[in-house]
N, C-alpha and C positions, 0 to 999 in steps of 0.2 A: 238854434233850435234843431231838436233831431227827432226824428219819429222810424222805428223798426218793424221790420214782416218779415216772415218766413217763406222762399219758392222752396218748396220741398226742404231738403235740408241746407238750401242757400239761404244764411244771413242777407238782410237789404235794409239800407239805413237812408234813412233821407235828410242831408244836411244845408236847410237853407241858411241862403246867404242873405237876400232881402225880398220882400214884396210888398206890392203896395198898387195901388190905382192910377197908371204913370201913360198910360198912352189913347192917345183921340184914336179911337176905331178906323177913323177915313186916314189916319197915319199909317196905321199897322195895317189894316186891309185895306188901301187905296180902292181893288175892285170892286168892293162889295157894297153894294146896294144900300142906300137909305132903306130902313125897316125890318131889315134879316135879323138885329137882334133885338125887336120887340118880338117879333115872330117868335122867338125862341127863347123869349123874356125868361120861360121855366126853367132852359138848360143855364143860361148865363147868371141869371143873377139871384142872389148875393154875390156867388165869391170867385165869379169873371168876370163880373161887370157892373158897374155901377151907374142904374139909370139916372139919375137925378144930376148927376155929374158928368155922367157919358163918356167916362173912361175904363178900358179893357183893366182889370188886376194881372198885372204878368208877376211873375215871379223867377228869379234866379237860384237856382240849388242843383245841386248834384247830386251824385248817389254814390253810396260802396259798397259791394261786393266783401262777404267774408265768407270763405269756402276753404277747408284743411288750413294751411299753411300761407295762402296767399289773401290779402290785404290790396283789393281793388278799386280804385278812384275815379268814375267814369264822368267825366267831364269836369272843369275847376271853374267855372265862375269868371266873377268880373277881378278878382283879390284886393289887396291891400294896396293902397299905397299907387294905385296905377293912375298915370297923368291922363284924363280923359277929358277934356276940356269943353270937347264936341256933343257930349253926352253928359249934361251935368249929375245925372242922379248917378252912375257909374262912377264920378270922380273922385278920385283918393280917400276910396273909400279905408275905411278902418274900423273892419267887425271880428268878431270873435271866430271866426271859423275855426279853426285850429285848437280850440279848445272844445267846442263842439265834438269835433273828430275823433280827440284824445278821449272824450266822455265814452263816446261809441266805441271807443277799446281800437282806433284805428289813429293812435299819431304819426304825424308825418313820416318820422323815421322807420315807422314800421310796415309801411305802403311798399308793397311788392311790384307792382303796376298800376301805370297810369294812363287810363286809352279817352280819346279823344274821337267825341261825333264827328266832328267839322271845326275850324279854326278860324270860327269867328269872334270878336275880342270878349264875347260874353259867357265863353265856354273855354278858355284858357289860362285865364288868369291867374290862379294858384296856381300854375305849373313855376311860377320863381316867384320869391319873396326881396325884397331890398332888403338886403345886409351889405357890412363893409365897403358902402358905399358902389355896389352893383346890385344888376339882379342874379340870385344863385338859383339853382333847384328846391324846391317848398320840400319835395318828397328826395331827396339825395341816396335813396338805396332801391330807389323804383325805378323800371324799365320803363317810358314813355311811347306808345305805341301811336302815334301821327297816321291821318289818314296822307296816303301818298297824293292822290292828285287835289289834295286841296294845299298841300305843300307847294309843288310843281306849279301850280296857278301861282300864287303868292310869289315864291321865289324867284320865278320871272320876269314876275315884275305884270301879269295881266290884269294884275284889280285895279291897273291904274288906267285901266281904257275907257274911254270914255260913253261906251255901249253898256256897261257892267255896272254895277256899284261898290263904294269902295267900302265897304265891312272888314273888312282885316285891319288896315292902318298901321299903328303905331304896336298893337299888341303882337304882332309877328314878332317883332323886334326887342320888344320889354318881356314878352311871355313863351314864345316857343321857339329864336332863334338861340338864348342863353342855354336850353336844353340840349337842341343839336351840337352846338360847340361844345358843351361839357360832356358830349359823347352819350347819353344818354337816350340819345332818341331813335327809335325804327319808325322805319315806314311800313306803313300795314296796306294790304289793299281785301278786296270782300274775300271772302272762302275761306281766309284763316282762324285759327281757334287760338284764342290766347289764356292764360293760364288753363288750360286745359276744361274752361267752361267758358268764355265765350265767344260764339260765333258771329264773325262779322260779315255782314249784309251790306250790299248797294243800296244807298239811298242817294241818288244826286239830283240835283235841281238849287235845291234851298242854295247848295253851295257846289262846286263841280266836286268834291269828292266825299262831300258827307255818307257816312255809314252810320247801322241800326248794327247794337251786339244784342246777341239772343241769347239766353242763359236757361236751361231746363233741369228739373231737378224732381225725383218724384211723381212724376205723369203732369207736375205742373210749369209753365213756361212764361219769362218774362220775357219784355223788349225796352229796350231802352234805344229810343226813339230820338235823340235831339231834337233838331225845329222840322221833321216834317209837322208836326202839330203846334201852333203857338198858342193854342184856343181850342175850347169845344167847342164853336161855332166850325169850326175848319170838319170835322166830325160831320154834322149833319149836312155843309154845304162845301162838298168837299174841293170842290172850281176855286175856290177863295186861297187864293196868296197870301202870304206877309210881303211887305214892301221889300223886303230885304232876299226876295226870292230871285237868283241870279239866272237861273236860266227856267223859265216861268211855267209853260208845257212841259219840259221835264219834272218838275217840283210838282205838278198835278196829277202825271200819272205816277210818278213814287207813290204819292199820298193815297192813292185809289187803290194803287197795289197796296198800299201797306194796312189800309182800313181792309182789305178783304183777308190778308193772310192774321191779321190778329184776330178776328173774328172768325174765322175758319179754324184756328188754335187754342181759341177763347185764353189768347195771352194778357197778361197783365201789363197794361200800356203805362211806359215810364216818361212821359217827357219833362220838359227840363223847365217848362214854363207855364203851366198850372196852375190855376191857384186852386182853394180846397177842395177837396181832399186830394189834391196833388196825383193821382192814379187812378186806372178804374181800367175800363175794359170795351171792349167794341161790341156791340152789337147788333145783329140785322132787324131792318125796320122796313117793310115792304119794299124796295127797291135800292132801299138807303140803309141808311146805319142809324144807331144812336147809342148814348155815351152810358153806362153806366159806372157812377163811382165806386171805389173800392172803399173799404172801411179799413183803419189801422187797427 
């Protein structure tokens, strides 16, 4: 499925890969209070959460960028074909993406750049597909733009400590280390501007190197956010973590900077897990914030 909008004269396409009603709330938000999301019953449900069930809707999709000449893919998913044993709704999976893409006027082949929030296994995955019996590059004429120190962590070998959590695993190895060897990959860090629209932002916590790219076109401006937001519950109570928040004060004040600088830019907030209308926008609500959705 693919859905399109206009930032100024930037193309944005949105190509999920699946979603569904897959996680217990005291999973995904360990800290958060019995009752936050009946309180907020208005914001969450229908298409974040399901009371009767008592599961969060998350959803996995990415986004691309079409602007002049370049063809941009910001973040890939869980992909195809990937052994995830530990995660069963993740597991070898086999969806249409890629035909999806080609719909949007973006196939692989034609992917200029490929930039990446953070590298954890549910935002990498279409970066290689299994052919000839390895994994290759999905996108084989695309620059891959890695944040550096979420590399640096991984590569050392520290998600293996026993203070941390281990969210990278096996996808470093199936999804972003076949890149680097194929020569393919930079290391990016905040301040840089990639294809000459967008600009990468510090965001760390969620993961130690995650980044936010900013795109402006027109007087108007997006962000493409990865997981500082899993939820609009995270939105109006912004203290609230995902379990998978590695360094946990830091993941809270990103997220407080980041609800004030989208709302002070009245930017169109892109993350990556969502469910409908998948975008929308921040804004101020006496001391706090609150969500509004964006319409396609």
């Amino acid at each position: 499925m693919m859905q399109s909008r206009m930032i100024g004269d930037i193309k944005v396409t949105r190509i999920l890969e699946y979603a569904g009603p897959t996680h217990d709330p005291a999973f995904l938000f360990p800290s958060m209070e019995p009752g936050v999301l009946d309180e907020h019953r208005q914001l969450m449900a229908p298409n974040h959460w399901v009371p009767h069930m008592n599961k969060l809707i998350v959803t996995i999709q990415f986004w691309i960028v079409q602007v002049g000449s370049h063809i941009i893919v910001i973040d890939t998913g869980v992909g195809n074909f990937k052994p995830r044993a530990d995660v069963a709704r993740m597991n070898m999976l086999n969806n249409r993406v890629t035909e999806w893409m080609t719909a949007a006027g973006a196939p692989p082949e034609k992917v200029t750049h490929v930039v990446i929030t953070h590298l954890h296994s549910d935002h990498v995955g279409w970066n290689t597909s299994w052919k000839d019996n390895r994994w290759v590059p999905t996108f084989p004429n695309a620059k891959y733009y890695l944040p550096k120190d979420d590399f640096d962590f991984c590569f050392q070998g520290k998600n293996k400590a026993s203070d941390v959590i281990d969210v990278f695993g096996d996808s470093f190895f199936d999804s972003v280390m076949p890149i680097v060897d194929a020569g393919l990959a930079e290391m990016m860090q905040p301040g840089q501007e990639i294809a000459d629209c967008l600009l990468v932002e510090a965001a760390p916590g969620h993961s130690p190197g995650q980044v936010v790219f900013r795109v402006r076109s027109g007087g108007e401006e997006g962000l493409f956010s990865g997981d500082i937001l899993h939820s609009p519950v995270q939105i109006v109570r912004p203290e609230i973590n995902s379990g998978y928040c590695i360094w946990e004060d830091t993941a809270r004040q990103t997220r407080l900077a980041f609800l004030n600088r989208a709302a002070d830019r009245e930017a169109l907030i892109m993350p990556v897990h969502f469910g409908e209308p998948h975008c929308g926008y921040i804004r101020r609500q006496g001391d706090g914030f609150r969500f509004e959705p964006a319409s396609w």
